[in-house]
N, C-alpha and C positions, 0 to 999 in steps of 0.2 A: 752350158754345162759341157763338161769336156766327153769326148766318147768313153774313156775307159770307165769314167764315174757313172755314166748314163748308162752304158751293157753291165756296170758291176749291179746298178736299180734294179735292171728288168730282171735280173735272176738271184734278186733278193728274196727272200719271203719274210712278211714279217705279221707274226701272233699277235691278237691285243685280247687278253682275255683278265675275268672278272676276278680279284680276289677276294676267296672266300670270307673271309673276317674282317668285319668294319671296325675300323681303327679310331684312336679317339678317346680319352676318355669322358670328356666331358660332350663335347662336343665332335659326335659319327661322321666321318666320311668315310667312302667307296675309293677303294683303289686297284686299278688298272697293272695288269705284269705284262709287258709289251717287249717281245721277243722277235731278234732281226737273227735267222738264220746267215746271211751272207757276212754278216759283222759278227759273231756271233758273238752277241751280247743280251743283255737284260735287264731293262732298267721299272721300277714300277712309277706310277705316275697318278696322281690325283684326277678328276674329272676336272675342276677346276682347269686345269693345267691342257688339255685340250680345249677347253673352253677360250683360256688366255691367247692360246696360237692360231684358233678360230678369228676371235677379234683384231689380232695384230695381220693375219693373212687379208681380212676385210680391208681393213684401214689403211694397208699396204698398195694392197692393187684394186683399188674404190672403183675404177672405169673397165673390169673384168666380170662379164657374164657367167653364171652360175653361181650356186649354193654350197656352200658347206657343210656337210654334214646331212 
């Protein structure tokens, strides 16, 4: 990782908080509004959707100690 990307991280901040209305009509999910002060942006995201990046970060680095999540 290069250093200006790596000091721009560390004094990033970034929200993940619950949206209050479940979305769906037939079918309800839960979704996520996950805000990066340093970028500053906002994008909302399914749970799913960290779930999917959980799986691909496993799958990814298989011989790496610790847990996700």
């Amino acid at each position: 990782m290069s250093t200006s990307l790596s000091h721009g991280l560390e004094l990033d901040t970034v929200k993940i908080e619950l949206v209050p209305q479940k979305k769906g009509i037939i079918l309800r999910h839960v979704e996520y509004s996950v805000k990066s002060d340093g970028f500053r942006s906002e994008v909302t995201r399914r749970y799913s959707d960290f779930q999917a990046l959980g799986d691909l970060l496993i799958y990814r680095f298989v011989n790496r100690t610790g847990r996700i999540g």
